[in-house]
C-alpha positions in Angstrom: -157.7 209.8 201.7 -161.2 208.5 202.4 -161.4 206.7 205.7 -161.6 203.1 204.1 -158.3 204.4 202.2 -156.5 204.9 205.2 -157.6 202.0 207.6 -156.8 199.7 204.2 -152.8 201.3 204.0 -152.9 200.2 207.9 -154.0 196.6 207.5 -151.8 193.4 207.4 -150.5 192.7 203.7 -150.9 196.3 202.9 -148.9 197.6 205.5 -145.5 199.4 203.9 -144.2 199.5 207.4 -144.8 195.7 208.1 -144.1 194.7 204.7 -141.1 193.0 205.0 -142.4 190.7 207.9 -145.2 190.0 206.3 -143.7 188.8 202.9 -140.2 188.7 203.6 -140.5 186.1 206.4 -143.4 183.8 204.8 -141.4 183.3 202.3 -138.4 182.2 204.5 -140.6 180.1 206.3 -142.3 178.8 203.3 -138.3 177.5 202.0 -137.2 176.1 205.3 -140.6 174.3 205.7 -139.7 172.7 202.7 -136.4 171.7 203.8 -137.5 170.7 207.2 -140.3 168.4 205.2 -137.1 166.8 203.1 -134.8 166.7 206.2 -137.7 164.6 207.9 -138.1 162.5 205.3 -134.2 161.7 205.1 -134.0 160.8 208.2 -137.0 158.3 208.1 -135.1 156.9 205.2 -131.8 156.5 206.9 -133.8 154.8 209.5 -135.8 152.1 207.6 -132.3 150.8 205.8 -130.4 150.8 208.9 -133.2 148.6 210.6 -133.5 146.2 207.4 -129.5 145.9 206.6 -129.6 144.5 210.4 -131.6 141.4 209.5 -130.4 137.9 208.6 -129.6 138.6 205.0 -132.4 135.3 204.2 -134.9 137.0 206.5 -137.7 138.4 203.8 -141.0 139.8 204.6 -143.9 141.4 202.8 -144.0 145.0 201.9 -145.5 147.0 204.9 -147.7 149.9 205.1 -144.5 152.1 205.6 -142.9 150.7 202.7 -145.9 151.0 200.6 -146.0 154.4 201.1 -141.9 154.9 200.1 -142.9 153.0 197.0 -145.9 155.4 196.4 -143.7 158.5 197.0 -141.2 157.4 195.1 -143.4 156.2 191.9 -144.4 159.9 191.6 -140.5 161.4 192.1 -138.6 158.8 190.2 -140.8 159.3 186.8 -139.0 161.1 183.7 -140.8 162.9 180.6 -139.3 163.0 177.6 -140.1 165.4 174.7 -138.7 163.0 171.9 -138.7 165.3 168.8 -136.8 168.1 170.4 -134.6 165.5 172.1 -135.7 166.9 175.6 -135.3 165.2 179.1 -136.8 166.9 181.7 -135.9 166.2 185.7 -136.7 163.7 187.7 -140.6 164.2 188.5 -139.3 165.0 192.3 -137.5 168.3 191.2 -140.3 168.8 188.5 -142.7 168.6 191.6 -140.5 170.9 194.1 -140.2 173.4 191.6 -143.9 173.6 190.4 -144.4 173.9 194.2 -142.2 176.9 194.6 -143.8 178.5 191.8 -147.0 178.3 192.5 -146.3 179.6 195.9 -144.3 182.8 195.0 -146.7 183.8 191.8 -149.8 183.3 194.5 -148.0 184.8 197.0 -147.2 188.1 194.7 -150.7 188.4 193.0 -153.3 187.1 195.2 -153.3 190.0 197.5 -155.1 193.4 196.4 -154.9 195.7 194.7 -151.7 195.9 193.1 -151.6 200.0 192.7 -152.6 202.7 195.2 -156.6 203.9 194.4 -155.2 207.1 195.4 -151.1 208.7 195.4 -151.6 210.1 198.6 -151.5 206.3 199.9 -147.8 206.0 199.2 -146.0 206.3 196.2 -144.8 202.4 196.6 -147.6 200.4 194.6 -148.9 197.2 196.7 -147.2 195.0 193.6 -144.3 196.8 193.7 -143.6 196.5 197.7 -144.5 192.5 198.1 -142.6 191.3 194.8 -139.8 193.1 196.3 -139.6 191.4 199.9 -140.4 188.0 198.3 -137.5 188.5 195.3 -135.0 189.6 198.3 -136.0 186.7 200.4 -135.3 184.1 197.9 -132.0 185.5 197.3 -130.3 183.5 200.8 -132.0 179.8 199.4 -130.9 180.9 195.2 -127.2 180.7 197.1 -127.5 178.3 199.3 -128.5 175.8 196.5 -125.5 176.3 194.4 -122.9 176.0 196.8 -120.5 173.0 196.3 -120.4 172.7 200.5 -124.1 172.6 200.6 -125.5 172.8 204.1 -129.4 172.1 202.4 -127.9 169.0 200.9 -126.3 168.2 204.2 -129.3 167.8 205.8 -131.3 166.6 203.3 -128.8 163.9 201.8 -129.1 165.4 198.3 -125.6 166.3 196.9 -125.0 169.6 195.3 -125.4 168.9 191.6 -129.0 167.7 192.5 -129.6 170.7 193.8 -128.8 173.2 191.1 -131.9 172.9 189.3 -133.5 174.4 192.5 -130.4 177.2 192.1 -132.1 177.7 188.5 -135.1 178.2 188.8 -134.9 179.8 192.4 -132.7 182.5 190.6 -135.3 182.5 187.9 -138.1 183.5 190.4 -136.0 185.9 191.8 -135.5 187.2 188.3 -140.0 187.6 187.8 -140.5 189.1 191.0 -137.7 191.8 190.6 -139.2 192.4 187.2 -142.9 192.8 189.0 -141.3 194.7 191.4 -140.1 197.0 188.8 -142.7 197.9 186.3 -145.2 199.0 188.7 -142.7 201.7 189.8 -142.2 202.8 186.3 -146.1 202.9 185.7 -146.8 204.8 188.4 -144.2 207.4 188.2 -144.9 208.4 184.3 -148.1 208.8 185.1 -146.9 210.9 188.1 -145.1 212.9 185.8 -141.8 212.7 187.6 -140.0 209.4 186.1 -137.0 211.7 185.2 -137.0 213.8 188.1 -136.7 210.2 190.4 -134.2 209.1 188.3 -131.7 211.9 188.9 -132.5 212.9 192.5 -133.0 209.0 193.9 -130.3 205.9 194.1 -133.0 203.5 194.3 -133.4 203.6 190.1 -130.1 204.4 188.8 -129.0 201.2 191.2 -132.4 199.4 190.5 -131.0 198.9 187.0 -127.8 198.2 187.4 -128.9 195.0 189.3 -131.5 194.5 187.0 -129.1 194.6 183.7 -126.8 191.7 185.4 -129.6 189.7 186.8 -131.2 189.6 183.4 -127.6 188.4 181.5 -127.6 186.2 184.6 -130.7 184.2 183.2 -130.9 184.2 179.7 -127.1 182.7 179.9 -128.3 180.2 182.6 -130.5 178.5 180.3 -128.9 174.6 179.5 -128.3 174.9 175.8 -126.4 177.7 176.4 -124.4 177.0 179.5 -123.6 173.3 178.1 -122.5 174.7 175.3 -119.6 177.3 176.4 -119.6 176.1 179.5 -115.9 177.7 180.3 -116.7 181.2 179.7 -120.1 180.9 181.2 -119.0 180.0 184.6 -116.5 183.0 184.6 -119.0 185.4 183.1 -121.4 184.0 185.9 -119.2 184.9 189.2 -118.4 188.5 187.3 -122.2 189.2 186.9 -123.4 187.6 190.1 -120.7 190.3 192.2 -122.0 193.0 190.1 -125.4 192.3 190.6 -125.6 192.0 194.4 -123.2 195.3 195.0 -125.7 197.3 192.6 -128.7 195.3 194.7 -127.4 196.2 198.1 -126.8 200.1 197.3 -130.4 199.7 195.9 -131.9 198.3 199.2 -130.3 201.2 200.9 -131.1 199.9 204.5 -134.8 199.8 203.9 -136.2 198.0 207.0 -134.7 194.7 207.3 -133.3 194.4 203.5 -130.0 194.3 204.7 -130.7 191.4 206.7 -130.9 189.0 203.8 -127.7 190.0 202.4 -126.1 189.1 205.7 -127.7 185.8 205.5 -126.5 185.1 202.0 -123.0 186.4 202.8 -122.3 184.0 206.0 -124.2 180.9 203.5 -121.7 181.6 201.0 -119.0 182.8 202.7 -119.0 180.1 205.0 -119.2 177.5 202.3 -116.5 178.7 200.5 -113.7 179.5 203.4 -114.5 175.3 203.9 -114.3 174.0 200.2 -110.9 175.8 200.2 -109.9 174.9 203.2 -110.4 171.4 202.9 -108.6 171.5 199.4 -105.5 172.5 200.8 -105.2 170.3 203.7 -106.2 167.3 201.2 -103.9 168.6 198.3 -101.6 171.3 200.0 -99.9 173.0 197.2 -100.5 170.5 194.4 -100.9 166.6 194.2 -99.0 164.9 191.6 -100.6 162.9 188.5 -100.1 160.7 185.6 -102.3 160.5 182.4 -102.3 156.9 180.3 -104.4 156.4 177.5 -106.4 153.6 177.5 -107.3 151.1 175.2 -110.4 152.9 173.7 -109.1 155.8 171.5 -112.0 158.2 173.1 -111.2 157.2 177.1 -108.1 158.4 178.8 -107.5 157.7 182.6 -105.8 160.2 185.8 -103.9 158.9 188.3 -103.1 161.1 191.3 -101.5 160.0 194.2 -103.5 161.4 197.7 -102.8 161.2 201.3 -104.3 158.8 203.9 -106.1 161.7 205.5 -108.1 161.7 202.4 -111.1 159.6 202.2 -113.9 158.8 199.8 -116.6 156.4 199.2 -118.2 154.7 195.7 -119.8 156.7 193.9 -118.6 160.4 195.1 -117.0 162.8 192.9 -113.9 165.7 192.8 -113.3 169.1 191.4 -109.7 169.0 189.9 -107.9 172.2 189.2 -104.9 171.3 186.8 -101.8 173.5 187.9 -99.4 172.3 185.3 -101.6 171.8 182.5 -101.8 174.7 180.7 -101.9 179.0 181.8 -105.7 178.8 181.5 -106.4 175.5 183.2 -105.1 176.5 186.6 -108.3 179.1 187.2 -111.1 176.6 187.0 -112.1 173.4 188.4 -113.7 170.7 186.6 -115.9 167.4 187.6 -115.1 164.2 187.4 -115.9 160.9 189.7 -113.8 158.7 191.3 -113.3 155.4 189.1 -112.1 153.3 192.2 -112.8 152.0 195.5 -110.6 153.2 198.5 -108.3 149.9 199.6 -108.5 149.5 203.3 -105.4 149.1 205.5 -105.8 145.4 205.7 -106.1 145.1 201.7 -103.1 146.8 201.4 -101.1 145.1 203.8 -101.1 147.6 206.6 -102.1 147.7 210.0 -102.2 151.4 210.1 -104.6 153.4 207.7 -102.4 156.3 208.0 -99.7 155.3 206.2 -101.4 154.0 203.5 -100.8 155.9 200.3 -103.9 155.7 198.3 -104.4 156.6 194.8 -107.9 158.1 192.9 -108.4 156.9 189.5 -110.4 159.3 187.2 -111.3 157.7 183.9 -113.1 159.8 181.4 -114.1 160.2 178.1 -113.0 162.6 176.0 -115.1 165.2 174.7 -113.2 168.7 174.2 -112.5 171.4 176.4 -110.0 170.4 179.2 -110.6 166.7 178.2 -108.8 167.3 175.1 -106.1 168.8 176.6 -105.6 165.9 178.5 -105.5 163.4 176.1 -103.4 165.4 174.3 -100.8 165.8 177.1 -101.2 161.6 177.6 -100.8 161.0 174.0 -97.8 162.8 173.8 -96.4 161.1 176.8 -95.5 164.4 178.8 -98.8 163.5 181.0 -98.1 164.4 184.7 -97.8 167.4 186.7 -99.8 168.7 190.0 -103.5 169.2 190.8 -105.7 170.6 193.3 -108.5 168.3 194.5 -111.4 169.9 196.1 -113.9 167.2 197.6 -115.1 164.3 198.0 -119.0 165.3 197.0 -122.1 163.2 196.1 -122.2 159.8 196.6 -125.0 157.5 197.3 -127.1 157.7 200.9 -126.7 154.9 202.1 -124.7 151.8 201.1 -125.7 148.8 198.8 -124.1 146.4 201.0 -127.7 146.5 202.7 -129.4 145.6 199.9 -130.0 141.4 199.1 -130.2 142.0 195.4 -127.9 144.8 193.5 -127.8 145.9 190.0 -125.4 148.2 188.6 -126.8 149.3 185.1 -123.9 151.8 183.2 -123.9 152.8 179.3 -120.5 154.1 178.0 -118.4 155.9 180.6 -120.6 155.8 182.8 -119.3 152.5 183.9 -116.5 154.4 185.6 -118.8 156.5 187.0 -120.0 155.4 189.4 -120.7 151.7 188.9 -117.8 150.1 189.1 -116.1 151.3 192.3 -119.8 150.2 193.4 -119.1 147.2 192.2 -115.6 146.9 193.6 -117.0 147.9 196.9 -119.9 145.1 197.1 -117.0 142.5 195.9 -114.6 143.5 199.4 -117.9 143.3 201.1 -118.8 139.5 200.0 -118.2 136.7 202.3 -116.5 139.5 204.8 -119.4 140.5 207.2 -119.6 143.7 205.0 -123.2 143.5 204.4 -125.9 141.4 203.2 -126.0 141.6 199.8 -126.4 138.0 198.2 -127.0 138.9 194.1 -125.1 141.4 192.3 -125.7 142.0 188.9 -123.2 144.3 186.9 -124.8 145.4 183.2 -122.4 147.6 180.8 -123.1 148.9 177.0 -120.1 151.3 175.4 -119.6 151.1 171.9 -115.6 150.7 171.4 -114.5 146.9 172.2 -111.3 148.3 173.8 -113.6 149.8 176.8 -114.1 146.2 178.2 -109.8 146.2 178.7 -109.7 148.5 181.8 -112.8 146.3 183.0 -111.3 143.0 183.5 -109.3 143.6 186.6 -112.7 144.7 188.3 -114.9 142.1 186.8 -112.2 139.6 187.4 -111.7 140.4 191.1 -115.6 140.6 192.0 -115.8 136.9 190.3 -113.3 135.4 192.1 -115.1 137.0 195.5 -118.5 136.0 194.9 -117.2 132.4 193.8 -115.4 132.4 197.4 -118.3 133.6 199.1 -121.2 131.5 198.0 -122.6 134.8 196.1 -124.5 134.8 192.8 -122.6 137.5 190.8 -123.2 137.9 186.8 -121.8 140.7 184.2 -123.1 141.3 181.0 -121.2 143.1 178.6 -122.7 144.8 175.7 -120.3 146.5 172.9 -123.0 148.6 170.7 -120.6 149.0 167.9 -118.1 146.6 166.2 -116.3 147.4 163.1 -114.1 143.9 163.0 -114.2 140.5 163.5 -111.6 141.1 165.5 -113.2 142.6 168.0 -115.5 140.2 168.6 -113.1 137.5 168.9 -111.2 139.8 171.8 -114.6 140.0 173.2 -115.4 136.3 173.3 -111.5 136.5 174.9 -112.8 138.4 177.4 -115.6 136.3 178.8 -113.1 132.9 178.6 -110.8 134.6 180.6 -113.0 135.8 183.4 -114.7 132.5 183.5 -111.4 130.8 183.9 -111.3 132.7 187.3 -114.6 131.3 188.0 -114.0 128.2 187.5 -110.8 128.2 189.4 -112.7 129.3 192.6 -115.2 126.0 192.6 -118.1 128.5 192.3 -119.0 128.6 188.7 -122.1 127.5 189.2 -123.1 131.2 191.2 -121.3 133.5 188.3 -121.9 134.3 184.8 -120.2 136.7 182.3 -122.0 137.0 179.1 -121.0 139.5 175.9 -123.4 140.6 173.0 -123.3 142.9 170.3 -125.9 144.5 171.1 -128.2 147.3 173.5 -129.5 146.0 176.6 -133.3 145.9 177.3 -133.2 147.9 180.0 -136.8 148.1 181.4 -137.1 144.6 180.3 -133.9 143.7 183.0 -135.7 145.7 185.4 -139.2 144.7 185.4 -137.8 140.3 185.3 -135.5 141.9 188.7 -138.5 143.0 190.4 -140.4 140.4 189.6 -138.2 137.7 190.5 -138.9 135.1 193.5 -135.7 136.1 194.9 -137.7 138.8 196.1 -136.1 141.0 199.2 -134.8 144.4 199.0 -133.1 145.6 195.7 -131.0 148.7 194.5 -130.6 149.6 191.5 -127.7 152.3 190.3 -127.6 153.9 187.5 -125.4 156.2 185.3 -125.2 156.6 181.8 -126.8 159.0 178.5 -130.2 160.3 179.0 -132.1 157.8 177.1 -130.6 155.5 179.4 -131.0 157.2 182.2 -134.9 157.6 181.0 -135.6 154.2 180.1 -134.6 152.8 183.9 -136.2 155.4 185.7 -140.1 154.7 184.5 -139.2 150.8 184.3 -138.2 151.4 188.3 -141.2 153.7 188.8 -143.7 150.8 187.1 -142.1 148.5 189.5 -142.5 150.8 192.7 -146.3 151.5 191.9 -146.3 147.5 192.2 -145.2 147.6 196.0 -147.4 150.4 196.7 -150.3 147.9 195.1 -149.2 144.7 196.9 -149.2 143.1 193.9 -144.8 142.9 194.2 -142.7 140.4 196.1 -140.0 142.9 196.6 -140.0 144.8 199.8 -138.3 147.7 199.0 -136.5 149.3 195.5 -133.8 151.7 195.9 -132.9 153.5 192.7 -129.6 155.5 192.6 -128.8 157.9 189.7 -125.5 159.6 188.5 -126.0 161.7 185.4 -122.9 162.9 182.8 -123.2 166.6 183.6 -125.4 168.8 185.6 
């Protein structure tokens, strides 16, 4: 070696010896800066609603310089794109953003440095590409994990919940996935034109176990990708834990103890580990061996609704979600767990005539629509009046941040079953709230489409009870109620029905003046309702929640982002928007 050669193979970033401090921990530090930066920003958040939900709920002021900058931030994160032709949604532009970011910072990070092969052999037999793509792939690999875990301790402190964090798990994994395959190649180039690729082979673990990560990790991601995984979603998810064991025992005999590569497998072991000893230990104290259920189908041929009966100990909040693992159901049903939100409130003690919560007996309400797979099988089992067994219910998860009872002006916005999920325990939770010291909310709009009339059936108790609250409380509450499809006259007519009754409750209360229930045969103008909320007098703080089909989904994110670049202007007499989404599936 020339004497440039060797003081080069001693410096910083070309280093073999320092290699995995250099790149292994600036990449760890690059992640939890990251998370640090979104912790931060929680917790300012969390911060500004707790000091504005403590104001006299007619106390408004202008938008500040704080809130200004929310609005702005949120503008840029709360934006969708939409690839109409092909049908494709992409994330919310905050995930879009945060994953562009940690692109752009591994690819620089992996081929900024040079050069990316040795000049000369005798300067190590470990090309410069090969050795940094390496520590940066196995560095990820603790963050990949700690993104898809259900007990998420990123989402803990960063008040995301763990389905809005898989698209980080993704494209982490995906990452992973490049900079293994850069870490790769270069080996192979330099060893054939070594002349011993086959000689390594045989004599070393490091290739023989090299790819037999590399043949898992590579099923790992092309199955990963969403029109595959939607698709057979089942056997995906048990093909997915079967390669994901394979792949790190055939990456942790390739490591071999090389410096400190065993440290990140330690690291992803007490994340995961961890996380799961909790999920399951929290689903037996909730559940112990089994919790019993009833299936009913309801009104509208496509919607069937679970029943389980929980103990006091186990609490939830609007909006939050279970995993329920069917024990009875069927042979195949009872080894996997499935998603589905909570359709109700929790009653208090008081509500339910008790002085003591603990001996309340509480019951979770699942309604969902049917659309194959265990779904099927449900309805199946409801329609055949045999419905009922045990289950195993892993959670609460997800949820909103904070609550809308802070908010002066709320709008629950849902299109087909999404008004289970989660608007209208959000709106059963704002009607308890009204009148009771619960929160400040003074205007509560509640906005559903679905396309069978019988939806609206398992609607009226709900819609009924938050009438009759808001009349009693002095608060302006209004539903509209949208059927998209109607075959009969008939329909209609139970429709109009509908409305009469509900405004019979109004009237009743001495309040009609502050309620309204309308019905249409029709689809809502959604960023039309948004962009008249935002630019009403009323003014104040409003929330908006969400949940519902993409298009849906797409058309009230950019109406609320057009509103928030408003407050950012000045130009808006609202103070603050607050959008909340839930989507079908994730």
């Amino acid at each position: 070696m020339t004497p440039e050669q060797i003081a080069l193979i001693g410096e910083r970033w070309h280093d073999w010896y320092t290699a995995d401090w250099d790149y292994g921990l600036t990449t760890v530090e690059f992640f939890c800066a990251g998370i640090g930066t979104m912790m931060l920003l929680y917790l300012v958040s969390l911060w500004r609603h707790r000091a504005s939900a403590r104001r006299a709920r007619s106390t408004f002021r202008a938008a500040g310089i704080l809130d200004r900058f929310t609005a702005a931030f949120r503008y840029v994160t709360s934006m969708q794109l939409r690839y109409k032709p092909l049908g494709y949604y992409s994330p919310p532009m905050g995930s879009v953003v945060g994953v562009a970011g940690i692109f752009t910072f591994v690819m620089a990070f992996a081929l900024a440095v040079r050069p990316y092969y040795w000049p000369n052999y005798q300067m190590g037999h470990s090309p410069p590409l090969a050795t940094r793509s390496g520590w940066i792939s196995i560095a990820i690999m603790p963050f990949m994990i700690a993104f898809a875990t259900k007990v998420n301790y990123v989402g803990i402190i960063t008040g995301a919940s763990h389905e809005r964090l898989q698209v980080f798990h993704r494209w982490s994994a995906l990452l992973m996935y490049i900079t293994s395959l850069l870490h790769t190649f270069p080996f192979i180039v330099t060893n054939i034109d070594m002349g011993d690729m086959v000689h390594m082979y045989k004599t070393t673990p490091w290739y023989w176990s090299g790819i037999a990560a590399l043949i898992p990790q590579t099923w790992l991601v092309l199955m990963s990708w969403g029109i595959i995984r939607s698709r057979y979603y089942e056997i995906f998810k048990k093909l997915h834990f079967c390669a994901s064991g394979i792949f790190m025992v055939a990456l942790f005999i390739h490591c071999n103890f090389r410096l400190t590569s065993w440290d990140y497998f330690w690291a992803t072991l007490a994340i995961y580990s961890t996380a799961w000893l909790i999920q399951v230990s929290r689903t037996l104290y909730n559940s112990s061996f089994g919790l019993p259920y009833t299936l009913e189908q309801l009104s509208d041929p496509d919607m069937v609704k679970v029943t389980i009966t929980v103990p006091a100990r186990f609490r939830w909040s609007p909006g939050q979600h279970v995993l329920l693992r069917f024990l009875t159901l069927s042979h195949l049903s009872a080894f996997s767990t499935h998603p589905f939100t909570i359709a109700n409130a929790a009653a208090s003690a008081s509500e339910s005539g008790h002085t003591d919560s603990s001996t309340v007996t509480r019951a979770v309400e699942i309604v969902f629509r049917v659309r194959g797979g265990i779904t099927r099988t449900l309805q199946e089992a409801a329609l055949r009046r045999t419905g009922g067994g045990r289950v195993l219910l892993d959670g609460p998860y997800g949820g909103l941040p904070v609550s809308l009872r802070g908010y002066d002006r709320v709008y629950l916005l849902a299109g087909g079953s999404g008004a289970s999920s989660p608007t209208l325990p959000l709106l059963q939770d704002l009607a308890r709230g009204f009148g009771a010291g619960g929160g400040r909310c003074a205007h509560v709009e509640f906005v559903v489409a679905f396309r069978h009339p019988g939806t609206r059936r398992w609607l009226e108790p709900a819609i009924a009870e938050a009438a009759a609250r808001a009349a009693a409380a002095g608060v302006h509450f209004s539903a509209h109620v949208h059927v998209t499809r109607t075959a009969e006259n008939a329909d209609l007519e139970s429709i109009e029905s509908f409305s009469s009754d509900v405004k019979e409750v109004e009237v009743g209360s001495g309040s009609s003046d502050k309620t309204a229930v309308r019905t249409d045969a029709d689809r809502p103008d959604l960023p039309r309702l948004v962009r008249e909320a935002c630019a009403s007098r009323l003014g104040g703080r409003v929330a908006f929640a969400v949940c519902g089909p993409e298009a849906f989904m797409y058309d009230v994110r950019n109406a609320v982002a057009e509103c928030q670049l408003d407050i950012a202007d000045g130009y808006s007499r609202c103070e603050e928007i607050f959008l909340h989404t839930e989507a079908y599936d994730w």
